[in-house]
MARBA-3410 file (N, C-alpha, C, O; in Angstrom, 1 decimal):
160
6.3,-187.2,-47.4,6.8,-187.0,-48.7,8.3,-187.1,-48.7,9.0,-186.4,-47.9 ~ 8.7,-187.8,-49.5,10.1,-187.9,-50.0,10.6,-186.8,-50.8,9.8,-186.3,-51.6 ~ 12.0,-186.1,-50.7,12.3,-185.2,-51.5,13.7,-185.6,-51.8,14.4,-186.4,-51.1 ~ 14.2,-184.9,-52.8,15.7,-184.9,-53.2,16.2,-183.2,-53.7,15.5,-182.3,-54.3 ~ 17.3,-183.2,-53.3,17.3,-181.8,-54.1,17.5,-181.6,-55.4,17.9,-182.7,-55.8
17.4,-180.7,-56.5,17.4,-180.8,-57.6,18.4,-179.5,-58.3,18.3,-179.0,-59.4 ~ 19.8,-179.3,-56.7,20.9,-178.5,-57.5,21.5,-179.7,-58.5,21.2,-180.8,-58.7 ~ 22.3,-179.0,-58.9,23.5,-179.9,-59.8,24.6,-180.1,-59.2,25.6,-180.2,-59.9 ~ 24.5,-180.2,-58.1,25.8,-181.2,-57.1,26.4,-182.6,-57.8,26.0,-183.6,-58.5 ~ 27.6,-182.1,-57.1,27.9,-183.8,-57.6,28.5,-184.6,-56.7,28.5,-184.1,-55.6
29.0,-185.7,-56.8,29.5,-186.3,-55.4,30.6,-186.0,-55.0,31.7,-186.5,-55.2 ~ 30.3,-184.9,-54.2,31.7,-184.2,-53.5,31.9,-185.1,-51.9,31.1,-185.4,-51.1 ~ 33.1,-185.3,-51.9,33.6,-185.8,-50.4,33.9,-185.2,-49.0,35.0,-185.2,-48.5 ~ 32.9,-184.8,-48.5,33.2,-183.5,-47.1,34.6,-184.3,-46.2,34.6,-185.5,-46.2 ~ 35.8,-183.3,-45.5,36.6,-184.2,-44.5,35.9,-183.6,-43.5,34.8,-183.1,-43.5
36.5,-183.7,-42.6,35.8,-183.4,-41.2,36.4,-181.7,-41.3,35.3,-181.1,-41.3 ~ 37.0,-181.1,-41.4,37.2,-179.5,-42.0,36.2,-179.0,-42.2,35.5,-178.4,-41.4 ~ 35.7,-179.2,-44.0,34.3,-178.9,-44.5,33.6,-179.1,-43.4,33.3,-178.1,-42.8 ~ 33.3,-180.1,-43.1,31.2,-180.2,-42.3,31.8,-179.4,-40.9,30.8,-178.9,-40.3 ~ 32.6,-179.2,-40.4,33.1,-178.1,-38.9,32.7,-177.1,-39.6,31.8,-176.4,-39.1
33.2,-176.6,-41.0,32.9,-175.3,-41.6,31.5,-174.5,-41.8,31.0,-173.4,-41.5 ~ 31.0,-175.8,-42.6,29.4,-175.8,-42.6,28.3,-175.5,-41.4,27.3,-174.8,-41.4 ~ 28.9,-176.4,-40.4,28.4,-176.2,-39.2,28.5,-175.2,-38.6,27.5,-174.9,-37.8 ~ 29.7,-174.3,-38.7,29.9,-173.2,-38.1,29.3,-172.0,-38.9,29.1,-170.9,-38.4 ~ 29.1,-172.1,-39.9,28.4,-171.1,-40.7,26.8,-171.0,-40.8,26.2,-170.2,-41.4
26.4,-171.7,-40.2,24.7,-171.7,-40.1,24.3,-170.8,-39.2,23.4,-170.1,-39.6 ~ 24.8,-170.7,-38.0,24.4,-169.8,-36.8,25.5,-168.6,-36.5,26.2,-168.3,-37.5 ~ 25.6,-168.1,-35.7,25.3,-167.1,-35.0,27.1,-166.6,-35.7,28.1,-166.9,-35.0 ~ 27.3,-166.2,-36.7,28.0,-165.8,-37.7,28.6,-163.8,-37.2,28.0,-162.7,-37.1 ~ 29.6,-164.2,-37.1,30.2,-163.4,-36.5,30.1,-161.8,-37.0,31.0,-161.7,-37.9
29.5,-160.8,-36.7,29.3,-159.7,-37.5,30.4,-158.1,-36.7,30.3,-157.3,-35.7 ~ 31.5,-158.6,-38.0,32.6,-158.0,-37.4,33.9,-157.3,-38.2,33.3,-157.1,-39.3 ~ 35.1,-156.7,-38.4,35.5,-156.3,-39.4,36.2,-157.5,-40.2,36.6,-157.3,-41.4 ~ 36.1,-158.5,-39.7,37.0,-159.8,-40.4,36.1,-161.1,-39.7,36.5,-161.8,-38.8 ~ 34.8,-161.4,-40.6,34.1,-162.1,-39.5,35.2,-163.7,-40.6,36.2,-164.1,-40.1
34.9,-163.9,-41.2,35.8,-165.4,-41.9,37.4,-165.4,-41.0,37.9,-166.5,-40.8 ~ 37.9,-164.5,-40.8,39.2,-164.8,-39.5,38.6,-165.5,-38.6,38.9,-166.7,-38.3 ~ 37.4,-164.7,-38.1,36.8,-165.0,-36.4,36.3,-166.5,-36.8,36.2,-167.2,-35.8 ~ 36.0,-167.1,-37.6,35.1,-168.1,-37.8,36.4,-169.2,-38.0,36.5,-170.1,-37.2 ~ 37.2,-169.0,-39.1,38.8,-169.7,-38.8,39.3,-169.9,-37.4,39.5,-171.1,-37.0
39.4,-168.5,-36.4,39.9,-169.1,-35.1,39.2,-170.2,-34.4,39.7,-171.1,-33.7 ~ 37.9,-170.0,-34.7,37.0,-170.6,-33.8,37.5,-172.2,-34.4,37.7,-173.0,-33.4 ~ 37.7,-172.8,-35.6,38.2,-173.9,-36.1,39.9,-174.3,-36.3,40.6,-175.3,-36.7 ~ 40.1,-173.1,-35.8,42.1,-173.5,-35.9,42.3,-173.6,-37.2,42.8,-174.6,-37.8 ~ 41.6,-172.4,-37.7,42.0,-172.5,-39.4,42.9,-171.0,-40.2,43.5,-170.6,-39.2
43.1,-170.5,-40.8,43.5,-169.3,-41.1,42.6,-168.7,-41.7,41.8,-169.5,-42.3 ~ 42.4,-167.6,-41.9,41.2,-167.2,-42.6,41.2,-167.3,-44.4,40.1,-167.1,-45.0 ~ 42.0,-167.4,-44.9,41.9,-167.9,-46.5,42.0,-169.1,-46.2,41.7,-169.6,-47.3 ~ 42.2,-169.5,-45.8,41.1,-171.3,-45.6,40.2,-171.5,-45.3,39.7,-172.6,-45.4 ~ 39.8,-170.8,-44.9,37.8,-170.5,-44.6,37.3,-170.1,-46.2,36.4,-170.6,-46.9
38.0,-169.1,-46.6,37.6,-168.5,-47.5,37.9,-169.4,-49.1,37.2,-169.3,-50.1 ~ 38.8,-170.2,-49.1,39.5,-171.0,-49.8,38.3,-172.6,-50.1,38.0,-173.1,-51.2 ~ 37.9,-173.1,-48.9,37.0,-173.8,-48.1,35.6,-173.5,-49.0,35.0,-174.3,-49.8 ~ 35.1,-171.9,-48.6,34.0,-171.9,-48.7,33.6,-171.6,-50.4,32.5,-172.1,-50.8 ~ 34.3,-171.1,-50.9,34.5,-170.8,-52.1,34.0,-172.4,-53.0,33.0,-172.7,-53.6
35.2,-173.1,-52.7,35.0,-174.5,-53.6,33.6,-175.5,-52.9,33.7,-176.7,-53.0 ~ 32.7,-175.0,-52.2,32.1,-175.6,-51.4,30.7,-175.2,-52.9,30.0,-175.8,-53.7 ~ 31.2,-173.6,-52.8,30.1,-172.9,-53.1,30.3,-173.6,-55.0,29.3,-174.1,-55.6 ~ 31.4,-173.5,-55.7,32.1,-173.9,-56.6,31.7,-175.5,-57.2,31.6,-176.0,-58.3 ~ 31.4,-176.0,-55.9,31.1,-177.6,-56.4,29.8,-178.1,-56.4,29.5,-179.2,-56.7
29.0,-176.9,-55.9,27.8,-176.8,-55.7,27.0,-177.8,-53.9,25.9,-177.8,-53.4 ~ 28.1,-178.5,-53.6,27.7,-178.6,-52.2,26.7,-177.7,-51.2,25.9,-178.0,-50.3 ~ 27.3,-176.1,-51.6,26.3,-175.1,-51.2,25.9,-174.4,-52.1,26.6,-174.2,-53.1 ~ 24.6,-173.8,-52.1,24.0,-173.7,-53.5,24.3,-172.0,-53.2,24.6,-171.2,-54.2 ~ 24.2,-171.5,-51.9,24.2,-169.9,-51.5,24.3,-169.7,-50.8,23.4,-170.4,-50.2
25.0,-169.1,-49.9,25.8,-168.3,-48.8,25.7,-166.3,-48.8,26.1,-165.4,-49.5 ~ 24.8,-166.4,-47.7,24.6,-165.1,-47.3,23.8,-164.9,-46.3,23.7,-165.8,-45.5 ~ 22.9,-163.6,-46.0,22.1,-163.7,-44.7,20.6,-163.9,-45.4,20.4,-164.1,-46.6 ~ 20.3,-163.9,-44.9,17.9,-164.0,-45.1,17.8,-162.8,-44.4,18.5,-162.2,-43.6 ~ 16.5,-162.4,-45.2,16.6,-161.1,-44.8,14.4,-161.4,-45.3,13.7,-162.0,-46.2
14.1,-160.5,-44.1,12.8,-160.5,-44.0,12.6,-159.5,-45.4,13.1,-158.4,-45.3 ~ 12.2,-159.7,-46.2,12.0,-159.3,-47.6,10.8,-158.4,-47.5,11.0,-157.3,-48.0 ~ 9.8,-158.6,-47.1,8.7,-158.3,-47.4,9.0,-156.5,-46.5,8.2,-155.6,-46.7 ~ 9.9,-156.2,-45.8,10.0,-155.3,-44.4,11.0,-154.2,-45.6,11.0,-153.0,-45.4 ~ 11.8,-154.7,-46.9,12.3,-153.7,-47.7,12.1,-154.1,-49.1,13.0,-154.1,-50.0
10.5,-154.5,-49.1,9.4,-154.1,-50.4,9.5,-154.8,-51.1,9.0,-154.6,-52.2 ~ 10.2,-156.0,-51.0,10.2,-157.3,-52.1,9.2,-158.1,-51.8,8.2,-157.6,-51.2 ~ 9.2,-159.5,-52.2,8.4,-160.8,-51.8,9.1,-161.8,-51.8,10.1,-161.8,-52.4 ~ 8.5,-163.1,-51.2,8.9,-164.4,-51.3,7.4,-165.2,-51.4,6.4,-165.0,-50.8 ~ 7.8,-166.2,-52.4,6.2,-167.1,-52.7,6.7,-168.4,-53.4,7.5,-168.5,-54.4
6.1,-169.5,-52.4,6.6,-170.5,-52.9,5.5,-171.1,-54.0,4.3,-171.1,-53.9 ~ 6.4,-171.7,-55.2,5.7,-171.9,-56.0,6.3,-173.4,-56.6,7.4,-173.9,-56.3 ~ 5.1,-174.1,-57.5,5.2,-175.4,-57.8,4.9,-175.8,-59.2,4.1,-175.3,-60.0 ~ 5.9,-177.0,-59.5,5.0,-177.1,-61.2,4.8,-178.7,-61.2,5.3,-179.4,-60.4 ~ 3.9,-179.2,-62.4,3.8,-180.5,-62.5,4.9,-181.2,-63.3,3.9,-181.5,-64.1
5.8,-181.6,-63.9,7.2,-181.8,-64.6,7.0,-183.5,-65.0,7.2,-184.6,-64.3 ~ 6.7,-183.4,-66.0,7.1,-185.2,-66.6,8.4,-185.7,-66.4,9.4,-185.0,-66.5 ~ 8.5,-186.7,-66.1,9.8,-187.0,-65.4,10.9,-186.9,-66.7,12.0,-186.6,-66.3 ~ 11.0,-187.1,-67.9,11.4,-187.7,-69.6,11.8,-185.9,-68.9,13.0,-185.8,-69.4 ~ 11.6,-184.9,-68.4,11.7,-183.6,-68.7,12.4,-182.7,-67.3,12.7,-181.5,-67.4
12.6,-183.5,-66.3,12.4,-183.1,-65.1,13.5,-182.4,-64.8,13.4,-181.3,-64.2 ~ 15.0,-183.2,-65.2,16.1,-182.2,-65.1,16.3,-181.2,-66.4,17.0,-180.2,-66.3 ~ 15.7,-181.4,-67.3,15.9,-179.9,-68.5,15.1,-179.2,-67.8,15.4,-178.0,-68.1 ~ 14.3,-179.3,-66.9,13.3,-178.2,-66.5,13.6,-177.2,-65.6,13.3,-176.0,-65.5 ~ 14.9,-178.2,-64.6,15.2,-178.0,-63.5,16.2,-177.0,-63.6,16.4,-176.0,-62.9
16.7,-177.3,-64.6,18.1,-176.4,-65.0,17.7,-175.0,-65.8,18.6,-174.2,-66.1 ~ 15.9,-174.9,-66.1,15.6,-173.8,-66.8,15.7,-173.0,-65.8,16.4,-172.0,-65.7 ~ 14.7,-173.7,-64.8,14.1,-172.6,-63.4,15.5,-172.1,-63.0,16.0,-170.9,-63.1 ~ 15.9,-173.5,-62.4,17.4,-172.7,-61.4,18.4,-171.4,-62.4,19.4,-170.7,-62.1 ~ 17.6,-171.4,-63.5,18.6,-170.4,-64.5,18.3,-169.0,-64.1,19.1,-168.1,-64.0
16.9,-168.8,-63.7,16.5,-167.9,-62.6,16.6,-167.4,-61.8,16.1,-167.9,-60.7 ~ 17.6,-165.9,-61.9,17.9,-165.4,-60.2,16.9,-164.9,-59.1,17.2,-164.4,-58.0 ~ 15.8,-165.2,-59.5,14.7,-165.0,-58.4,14.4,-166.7,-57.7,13.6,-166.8,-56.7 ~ 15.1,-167.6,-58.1,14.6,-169.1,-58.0,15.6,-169.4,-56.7,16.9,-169.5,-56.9 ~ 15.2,-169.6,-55.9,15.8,-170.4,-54.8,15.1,-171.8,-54.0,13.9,-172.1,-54.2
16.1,-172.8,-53.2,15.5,-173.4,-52.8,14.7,-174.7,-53.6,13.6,-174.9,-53.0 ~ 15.0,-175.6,-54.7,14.7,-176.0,-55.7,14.3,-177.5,-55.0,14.9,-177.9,-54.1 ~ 13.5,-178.0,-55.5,13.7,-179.3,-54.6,12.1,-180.2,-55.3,11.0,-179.8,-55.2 ~ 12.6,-181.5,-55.9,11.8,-182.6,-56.2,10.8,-183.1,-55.1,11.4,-183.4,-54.0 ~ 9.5,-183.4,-55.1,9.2,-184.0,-54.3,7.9,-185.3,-55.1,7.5,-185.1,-56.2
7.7,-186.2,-54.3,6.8,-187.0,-55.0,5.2,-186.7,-54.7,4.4,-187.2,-53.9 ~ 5.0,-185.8,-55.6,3.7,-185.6,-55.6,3.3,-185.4,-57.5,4.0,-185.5,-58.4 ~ 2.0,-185.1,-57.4,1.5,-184.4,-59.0,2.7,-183.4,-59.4,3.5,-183.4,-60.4 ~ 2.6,-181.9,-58.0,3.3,-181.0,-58.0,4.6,-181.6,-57.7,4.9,-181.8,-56.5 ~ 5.6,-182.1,-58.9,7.0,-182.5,-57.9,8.2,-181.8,-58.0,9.3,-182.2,-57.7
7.7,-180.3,-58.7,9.1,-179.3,-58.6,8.2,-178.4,-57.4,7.0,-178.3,-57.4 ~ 9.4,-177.7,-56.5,8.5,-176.9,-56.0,9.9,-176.0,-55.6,11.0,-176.5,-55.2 ~ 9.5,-174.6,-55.9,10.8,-173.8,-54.9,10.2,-172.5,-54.5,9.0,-172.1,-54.4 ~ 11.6,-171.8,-54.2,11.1,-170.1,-53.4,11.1,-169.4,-54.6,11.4,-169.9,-55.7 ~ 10.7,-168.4,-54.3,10.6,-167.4,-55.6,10.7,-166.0,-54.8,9.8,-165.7,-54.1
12.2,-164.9,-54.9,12.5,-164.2,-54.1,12.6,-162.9,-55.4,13.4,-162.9,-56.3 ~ 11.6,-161.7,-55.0,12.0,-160.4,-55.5,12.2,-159.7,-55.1,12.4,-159.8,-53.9 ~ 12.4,-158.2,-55.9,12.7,-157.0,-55.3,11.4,-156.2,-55.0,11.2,-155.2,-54.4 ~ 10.5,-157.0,-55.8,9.1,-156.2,-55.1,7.7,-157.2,-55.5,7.6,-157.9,-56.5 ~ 6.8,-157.1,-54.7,6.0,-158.0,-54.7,5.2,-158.3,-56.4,4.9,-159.4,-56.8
5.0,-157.0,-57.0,4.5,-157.1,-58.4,6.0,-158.6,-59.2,5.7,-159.3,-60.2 ~ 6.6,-158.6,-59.0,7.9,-159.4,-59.6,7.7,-160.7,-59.4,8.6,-161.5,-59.9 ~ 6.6,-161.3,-58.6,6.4,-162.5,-58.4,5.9,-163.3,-59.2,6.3,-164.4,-59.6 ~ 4.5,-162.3,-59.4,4.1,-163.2,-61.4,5.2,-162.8,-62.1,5.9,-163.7,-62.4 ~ 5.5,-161.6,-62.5,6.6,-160.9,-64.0,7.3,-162.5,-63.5,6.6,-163.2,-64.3
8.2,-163.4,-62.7,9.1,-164.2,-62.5,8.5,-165.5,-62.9,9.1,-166.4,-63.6 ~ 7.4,-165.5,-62.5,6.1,-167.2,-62.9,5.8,-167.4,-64.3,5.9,-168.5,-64.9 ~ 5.4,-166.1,-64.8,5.1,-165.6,-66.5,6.8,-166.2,-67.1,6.8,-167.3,-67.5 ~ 7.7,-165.8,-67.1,8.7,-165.8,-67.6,9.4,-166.9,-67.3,10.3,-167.1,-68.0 ~ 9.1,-168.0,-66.2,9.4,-168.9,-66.4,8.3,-170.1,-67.0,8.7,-171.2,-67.3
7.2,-169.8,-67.0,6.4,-170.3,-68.0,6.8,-170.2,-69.8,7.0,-170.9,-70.7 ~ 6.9,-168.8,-69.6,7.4,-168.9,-71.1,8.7,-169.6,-71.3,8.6,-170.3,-72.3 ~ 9.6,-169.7,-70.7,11.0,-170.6,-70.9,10.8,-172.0,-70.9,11.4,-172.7,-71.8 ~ 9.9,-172.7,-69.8,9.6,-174.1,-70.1,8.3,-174.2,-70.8,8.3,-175.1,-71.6 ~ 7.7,-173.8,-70.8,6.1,-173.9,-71.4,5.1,-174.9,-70.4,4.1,-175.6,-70.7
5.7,-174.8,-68.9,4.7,-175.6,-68.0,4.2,-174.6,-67.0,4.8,-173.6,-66.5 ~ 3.1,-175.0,-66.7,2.6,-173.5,-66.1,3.1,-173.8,-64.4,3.0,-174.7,-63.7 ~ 3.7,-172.4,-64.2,4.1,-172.5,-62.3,2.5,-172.0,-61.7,1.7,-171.3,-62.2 ~ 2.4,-172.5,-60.5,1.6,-172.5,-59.3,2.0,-171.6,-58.0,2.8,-171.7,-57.1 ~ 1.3,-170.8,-58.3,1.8,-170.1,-56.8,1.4,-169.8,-55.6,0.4,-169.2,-55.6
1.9,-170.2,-54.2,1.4,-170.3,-53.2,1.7,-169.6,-52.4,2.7,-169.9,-51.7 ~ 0.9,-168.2,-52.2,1.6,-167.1,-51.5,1.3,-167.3,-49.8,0.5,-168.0,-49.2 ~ 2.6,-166.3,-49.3,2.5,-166.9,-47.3,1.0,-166.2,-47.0,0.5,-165.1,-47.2 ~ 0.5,-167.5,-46.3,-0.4,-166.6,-45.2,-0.3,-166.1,-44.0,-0.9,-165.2,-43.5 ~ 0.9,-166.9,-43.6,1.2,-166.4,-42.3,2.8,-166.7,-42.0,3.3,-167.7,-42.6
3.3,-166.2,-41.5,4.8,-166.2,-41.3,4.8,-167.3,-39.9,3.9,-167.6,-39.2 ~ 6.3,-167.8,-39.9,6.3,-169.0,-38.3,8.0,-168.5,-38.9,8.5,-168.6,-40.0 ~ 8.6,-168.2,-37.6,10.1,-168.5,-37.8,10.4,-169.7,-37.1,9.7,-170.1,-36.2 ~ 11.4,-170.2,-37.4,12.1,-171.3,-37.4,13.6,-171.8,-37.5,13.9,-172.3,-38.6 ~ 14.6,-171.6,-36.7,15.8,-171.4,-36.9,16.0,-173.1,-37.3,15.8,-174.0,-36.5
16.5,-173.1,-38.5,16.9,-174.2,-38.7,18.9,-174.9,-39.7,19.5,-174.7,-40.7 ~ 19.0,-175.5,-38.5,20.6,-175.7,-39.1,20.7,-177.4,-39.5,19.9,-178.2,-38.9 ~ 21.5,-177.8,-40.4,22.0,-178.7,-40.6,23.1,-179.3,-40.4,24.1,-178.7,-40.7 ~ 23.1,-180.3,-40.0,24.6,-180.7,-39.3,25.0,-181.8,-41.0,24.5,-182.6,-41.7 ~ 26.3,-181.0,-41.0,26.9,-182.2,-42.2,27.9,-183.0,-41.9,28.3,-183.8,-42.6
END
């Protein structure tokens, strides 16, 4: 399956700065009194240029969210990925309802029947429908939900 993402990025131009930035921020993220200094040294950067950096990164929508993952289900939330069927005449008004959703992460087109599909992250597992319901009501297409059966971790980084 082919996919594209479905933030509202636009064509931003990484230099080689950004994607060292990017790169450096996927892993093993320094947990410290000044971790964006430690992450600057590590690039020969000053630390409000990290922060300057990461800001307009986040700003231009290049990065959609910046923070840690956190096993959800271990402090009483959920995560469930869920899918809808979207006429294409409709695909980005639709996209822009969901993503209007602070439970909605992770947004992404793919070519199937189902061709929206994303995360769906609460504060408690009852909030998973309350979030499906309410985004049904906003678009009027019904979401699909596909709850985990089994957990697999997977450390996964992207080189930009």
């Amino acid at each position: 399956m082919s996919e594209r993402r479905t933030s509202r990025a636009t064509s931003v131009v990484l230099d080689n700065i950004d994607r060292a930035l990017i790169n450096a921020l996927q892993g093993d993220f320094p947990l410290s009194q000044r971790p964006f200094a430690d992450v600057g040294a590590r690039l020969g950067l000053p630390e409000e240029e990290v922060l300057r950096r990461l800001q307009r990164l986040l700003d231009e929508r290049v990065l959609t969210r910046f923070g840690p993952m956190f096993q959800i289900e271990r402090i009483g939330g959920a995560f469930c990925l869920a899918a809808m069927s979207i006429p294409e005449a409709d695909f980005d008004r639709v996209a822009a309802q969901v993503n209007d959703f602070p439970e909605v992460a992770h947004n992404y087109r793919r070519e199937h029947a189902l061709n929206m599909w994303f995360v769906l992250a609460t504060e408690r597992p009852d909030g998973i429908a309350d979030s499906a319901r309410r985004i049904e009501a906003a678009t009027g297409v019904p979401v699909f939900l596909f709850p985990k059966e089994r957990e697999y971790f997977v450390e996964m980084k992207l080189e930009a």
